[in-house]
Each structure stands twice: as structure tokens, then as C-alpha cells.
N, C-alpha and C positions, 0 to 999 in steps of 0.2 A: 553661312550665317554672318549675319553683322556684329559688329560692338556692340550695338546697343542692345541689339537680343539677347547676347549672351550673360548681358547683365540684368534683363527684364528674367531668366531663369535664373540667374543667382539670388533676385529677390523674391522672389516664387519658393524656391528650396530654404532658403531661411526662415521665409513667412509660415510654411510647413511644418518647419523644425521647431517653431517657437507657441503654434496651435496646439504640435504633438504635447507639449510642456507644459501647456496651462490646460489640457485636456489631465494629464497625470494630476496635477496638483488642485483639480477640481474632483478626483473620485475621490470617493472617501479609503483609506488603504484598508483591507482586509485585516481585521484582527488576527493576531495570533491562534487564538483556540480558532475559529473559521478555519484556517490555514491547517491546524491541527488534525480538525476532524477529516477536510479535506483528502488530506495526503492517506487518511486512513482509508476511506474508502478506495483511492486509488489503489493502496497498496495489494488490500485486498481483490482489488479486480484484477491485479496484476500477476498478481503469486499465486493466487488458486488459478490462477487460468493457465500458468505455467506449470502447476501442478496438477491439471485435467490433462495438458500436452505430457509429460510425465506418464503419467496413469496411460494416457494413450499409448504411449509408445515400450509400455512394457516398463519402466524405470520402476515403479512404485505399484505397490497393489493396490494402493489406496488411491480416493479422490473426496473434492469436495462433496460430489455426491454419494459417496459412500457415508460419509458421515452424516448429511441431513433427510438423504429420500432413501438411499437401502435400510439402512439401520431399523427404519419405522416402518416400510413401507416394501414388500415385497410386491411387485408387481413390475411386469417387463417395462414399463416407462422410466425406470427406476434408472434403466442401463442405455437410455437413447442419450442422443444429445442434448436436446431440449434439458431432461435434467441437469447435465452438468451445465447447460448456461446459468439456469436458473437457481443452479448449488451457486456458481460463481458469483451471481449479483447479489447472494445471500450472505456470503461469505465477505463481499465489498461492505453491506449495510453492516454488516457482523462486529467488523473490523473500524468501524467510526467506535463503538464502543472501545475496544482494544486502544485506541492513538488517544482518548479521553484519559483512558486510564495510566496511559504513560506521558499524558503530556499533563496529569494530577500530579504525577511519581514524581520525575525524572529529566522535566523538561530544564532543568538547569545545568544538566552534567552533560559536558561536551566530550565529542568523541564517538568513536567506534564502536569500543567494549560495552558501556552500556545496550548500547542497540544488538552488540551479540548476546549478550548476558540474558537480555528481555527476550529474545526469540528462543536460546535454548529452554529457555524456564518453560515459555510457551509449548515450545514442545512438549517437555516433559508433562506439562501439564492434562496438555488434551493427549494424547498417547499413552499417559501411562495412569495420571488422573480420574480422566472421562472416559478412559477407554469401556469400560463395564456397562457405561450406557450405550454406545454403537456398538451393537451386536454384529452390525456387515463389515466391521473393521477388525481385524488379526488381532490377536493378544500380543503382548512384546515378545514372547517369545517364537512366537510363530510368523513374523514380519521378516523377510528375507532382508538380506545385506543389504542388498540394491534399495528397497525401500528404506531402511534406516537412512544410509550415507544422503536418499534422494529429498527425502521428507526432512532430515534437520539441517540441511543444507538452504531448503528454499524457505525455512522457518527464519534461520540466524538471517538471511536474506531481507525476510520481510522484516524483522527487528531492528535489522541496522537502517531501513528503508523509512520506517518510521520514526525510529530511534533518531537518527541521522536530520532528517528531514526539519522534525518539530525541534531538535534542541538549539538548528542552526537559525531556524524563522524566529525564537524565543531571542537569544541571542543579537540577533541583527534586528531584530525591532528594539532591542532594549540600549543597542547602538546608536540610530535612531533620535530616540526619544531625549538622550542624554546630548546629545549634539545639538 
């Protein structure tokens, strides 16, 4: 290569770098709550789907389809896969309400504990709460070991996930705005 070329690609890569910059500074940024609901639905698609793999592999008796399609719904489609995807996109849409209600609550307290704090509650709530209404779900006392430790593990998971998530977007947008 010549001199001159290698300087016709340095203005090239600059010229790139300064498109990419006024491309950023012409979207408009994603709100906070946007961002919030966001992360819920991910969360949700993430963690029940780690708790279908769970359910799969023996860890947990339970899954997200146990709690929306066995519970109501006795019929062998209940136990295919198809169900558990369609538990799990339920369980994503589910869980935009859940990241609402904690980024109403809680979106100001930074940290870990909260996000654990919120996922234990969560458990307790649908487990020992709601349990009366899913019929295809174990009583507390009849959940083996391995489902407890599996299921409040990928709960405090999804709490600190969320938790986590929206208090640092709150945070660093409120960074931001003050600069």
C-alpha cells in the first residue's frame, strides 16, 4: 500500500466513527419504564425456560406448564413441548407485569438484596399463595428437596435479574439527565 492510501482509510474509519455518533445522538434513547418492561419480558423468557430445562432434566417437578395448561387443563398436549414453549412466552408476557410492579416499588434502591428479597417474596407467593389454584402443582409439603432449592433459586435469580436490571437503567438515566 501507498501513503496516500493508507491515509484515504484512516479518513474513511473516522468518517465511520463520527456517522456511528450522530446516528446514537439522532435516536431518540429508550425510556426508562420501556427498558423496564423490557428486561421483564426477557427475564421471563429466560428463567422459565431454565426452569422447563430444570423440569426436563428431573431438578424440579414443577414447570411453567404445570402451572398455566396442567393445572386447568388435563389433556396429553398439556405434557408435549409445544406447551412448555407456549408456558414460557406466557410466563415472558406475565412477567412485563412483574418488572411494572417493581420498577413502581423499588426502582430507586440499588443493589442486590432487593432483587433477592423481590424473587423470595415471589416465590413464596405463587408456591405457597397461589398454590390452591394449580391443582397440577405439589402442595409445600409434598415438593421434594430438589424442587425447593431448584425453584427458589431460579426465582431470587429472576428477582435479582430484574431487580438488578431496572434499578441500574433508573440510575444511569438519572446520571444522564443531571450531567
Amino acid at each position: 500500500m501507498k501513503k496516500e492510501e493508507v491515509g484515504k482509510y484512516n479518513i474513511e474509519v473516522i468518517r465511520m466513527s463520527d456517522e456511528k455518533k450522530e446516528q446514537r445522538k439522532q435516536e431518540p434513547p429508550q425510556s426508562v419504564l420501556a427498558k423496564a418492561l423490557t428486561v421483564g419480558f426477557v427475564s421471563g423468557i429466560l428463567w422459565s425456560a431454565l426452569g422447563a430445562l430444570s423440569y426436563y432434566f428431573h431438578f424440579s417437578e414443577v414447570s411453567a406448564a404445570s402451572f398455566i395448561f396442567r393445572s386447568f387443563w388435563q389433556t396429553s398436549w398439556t405434557s408435549s413441548f409445544l406447551a412448555e414453549v407456549l408456558a414460557v412466552i406466557i410466563v415472558g408476557l406475565l412477567s412485563v407485569l412483574v418488572s411494572f410492579i417493581y420498577y413502581i416499588s423499588f426502582k430507586r434502591i440499588n443493589g442486590i438484596w432487593p432483587g433477592m428479597i423481590f424473587g423470595t417474596v415471589l416465590f413464596a407467593a405463587v408456591f405457597l399463595g397461589l398454590n390452591p389454584i394449580f391443582s397440577a402443582v405439589p402442595s409445600w409439603n409434598e415438593l421434594s428437596g430438589d424442587s425447593y432449592v431448584t425453584n427458589i433459586c431460579l426465582y431470587i435469580l429472576y428477582g435479582v435479574f430484574i431487580g438488578y436490571s431496572i434499578s441500574y437503567e433508573f440510575h444511569e438515566y438519572n446520571q444522564q439527565t443531571a450531567e
